[in-house]
N, C-alpha and C positions, 0 to 999 in steps of 0.2 A: 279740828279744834273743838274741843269740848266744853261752851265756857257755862252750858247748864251741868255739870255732873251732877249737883249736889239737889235740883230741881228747887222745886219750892222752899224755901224756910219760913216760918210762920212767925219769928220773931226779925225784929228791923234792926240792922246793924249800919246803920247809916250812919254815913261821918260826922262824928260828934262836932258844933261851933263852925262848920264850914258853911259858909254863907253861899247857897245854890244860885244867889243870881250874880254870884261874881263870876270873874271870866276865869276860865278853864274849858274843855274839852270831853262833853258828857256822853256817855254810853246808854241809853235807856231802852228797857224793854216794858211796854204795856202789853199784858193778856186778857182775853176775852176771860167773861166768867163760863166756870166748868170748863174752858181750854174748848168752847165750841167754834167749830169752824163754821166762821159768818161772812169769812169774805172774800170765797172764791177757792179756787183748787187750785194742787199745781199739776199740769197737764206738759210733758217731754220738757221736764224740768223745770219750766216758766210758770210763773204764779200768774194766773189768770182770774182778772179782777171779776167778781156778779157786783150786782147796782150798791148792797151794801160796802165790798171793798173801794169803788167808786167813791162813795159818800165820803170813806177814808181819805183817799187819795185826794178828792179835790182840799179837804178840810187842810190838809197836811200843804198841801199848797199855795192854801190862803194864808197860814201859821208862816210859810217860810217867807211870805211876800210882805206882809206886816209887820216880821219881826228884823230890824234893819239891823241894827246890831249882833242879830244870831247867823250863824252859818251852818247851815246843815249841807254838813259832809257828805252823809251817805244815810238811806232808810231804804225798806221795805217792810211793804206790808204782806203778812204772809197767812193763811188760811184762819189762824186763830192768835194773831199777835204782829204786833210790828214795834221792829229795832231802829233806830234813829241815834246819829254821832253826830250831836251838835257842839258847837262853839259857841260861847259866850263871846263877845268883844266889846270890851266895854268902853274901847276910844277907839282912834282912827287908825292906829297901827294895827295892821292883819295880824295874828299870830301865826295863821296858815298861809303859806304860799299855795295854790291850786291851778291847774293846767283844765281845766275842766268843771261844765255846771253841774256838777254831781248834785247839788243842792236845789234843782228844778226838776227832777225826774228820779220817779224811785225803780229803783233795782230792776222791781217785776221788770221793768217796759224797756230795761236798758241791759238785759245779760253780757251781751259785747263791751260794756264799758270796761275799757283796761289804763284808763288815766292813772294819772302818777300825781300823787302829791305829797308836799315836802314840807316837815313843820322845821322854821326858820327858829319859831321860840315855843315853849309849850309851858304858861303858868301854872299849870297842873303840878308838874315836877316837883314842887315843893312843900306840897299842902298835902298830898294824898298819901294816903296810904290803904284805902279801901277796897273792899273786893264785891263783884258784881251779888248785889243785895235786895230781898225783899223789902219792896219802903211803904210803909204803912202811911200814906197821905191824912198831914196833920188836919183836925179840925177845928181850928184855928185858924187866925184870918192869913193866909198866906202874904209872904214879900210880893209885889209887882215886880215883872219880868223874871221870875224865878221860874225853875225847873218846875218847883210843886204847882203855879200858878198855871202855868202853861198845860201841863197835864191835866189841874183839874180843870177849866177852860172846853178845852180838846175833849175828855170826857164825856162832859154835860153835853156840847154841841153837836158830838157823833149821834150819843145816845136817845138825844130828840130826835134827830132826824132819820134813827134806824127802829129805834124801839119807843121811842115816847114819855115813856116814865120810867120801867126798873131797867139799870143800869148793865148793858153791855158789857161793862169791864168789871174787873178783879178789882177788888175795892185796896188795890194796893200795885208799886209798881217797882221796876227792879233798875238802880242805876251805879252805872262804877264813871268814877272820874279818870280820865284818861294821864297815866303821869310819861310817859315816854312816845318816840316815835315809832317803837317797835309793836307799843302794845297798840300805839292807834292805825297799823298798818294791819295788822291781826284781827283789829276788830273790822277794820274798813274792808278786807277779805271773806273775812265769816259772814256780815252784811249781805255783800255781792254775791256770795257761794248757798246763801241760806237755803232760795228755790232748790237748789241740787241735791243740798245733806235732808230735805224733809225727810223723808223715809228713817232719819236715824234719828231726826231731833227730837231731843227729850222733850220738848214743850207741845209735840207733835200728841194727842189725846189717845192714840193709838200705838204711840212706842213702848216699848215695855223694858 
């Protein structure tokens, strides 16, 4: 699955009046600025965290553990980016059925995970029609609990505690809203398989 072909776009085509901190089912990609790989190798397939992919991983942990209403599906963090399918839910009915804590352990550290899981309803379906996109992070006071708020959040708190002052990340970041269960099993595959395809992925600094 190739869902970089088109790599970078430099202009933001994000879904116009769709409100990010409602529920639906988000696909996001944050990249390292210059695509430099800060957080570890991948070594017989498995992305192997150094103390900054660490600093990732725990942050990503604390995000899943305070945000009650989110459910993160599936992430990894991978040598210079990490992908993340989360859920919004914005009342007490799941939209996900889940066989499994995909949402406590990222990829790197779980390759065997072959759980199944089944979207009962997906409010996506009706709002979207968007494709995985460059998003230019407003500067503007962001919505609380929103997609943009969380990312810039997660930003700022990596990049204190890896680099201090200039900004580890791409000052911008790439999200598709999820409208089907085919496309959220596609994504939830490509996630889990990302360690394996390095060597081809376009986000990779080295692929040509």
């Amino acid at each position: 699955m190739t869902l970089f072909k088109d790599k970078f776009r430099t202009i933001s085509n994000r879904l116009k009046n769709w409100d990010y901190s409602s529920e639906a089912i988000y696909f996001i990609t944050i990249v390292t600025k210059g695509r430099k790989c800060i957080f570890g190798n991948i070594e017989g397939d498995t992305m192997i965290l150094n103390h900054n992919g660490k600093i990732i991983e725990k942050e990503l942990l604390k995000s899943i553990t305070i945000r009650k209403n989110w459910f993160f599906h599936n992430w990894v963090i991978m040598p210079n980016h990490i992908h993340l399918l989360i859920e919004i839910q914005n009342n007490e009915v799941s939209n996900v059925e889940t066989h499994s804590s995909a949402s406590t352990h990222s990829i790197s550290t779980t390759q065997n995970n072959d759980s199944h899981i089944s979207l009962t309803t997906n409010k996506g379906d009706t709002h979207c029609s968007a494709s995985l996109q460059n998003q230019s992070e407003p500067k503007l006071s962001r919505k609380p609990n929103s997609i943009s708020s969380f990312i810039a959040v997660f930003k700022s708190i990596t990049t204190k505690q890896i680099n201090d002052i200039d900004s580890i990340w791409q000052a911008n970041y790439h999200d598709h809203i999820v409208r089907n269960y085919k496309t959220f099993e596609t994504i939830y595959d490509y996630i889990k398989n990302n360690p394996i395809s390095w060597e081809k992925d376009s986000i990779n600094s080295n692929f040509q």
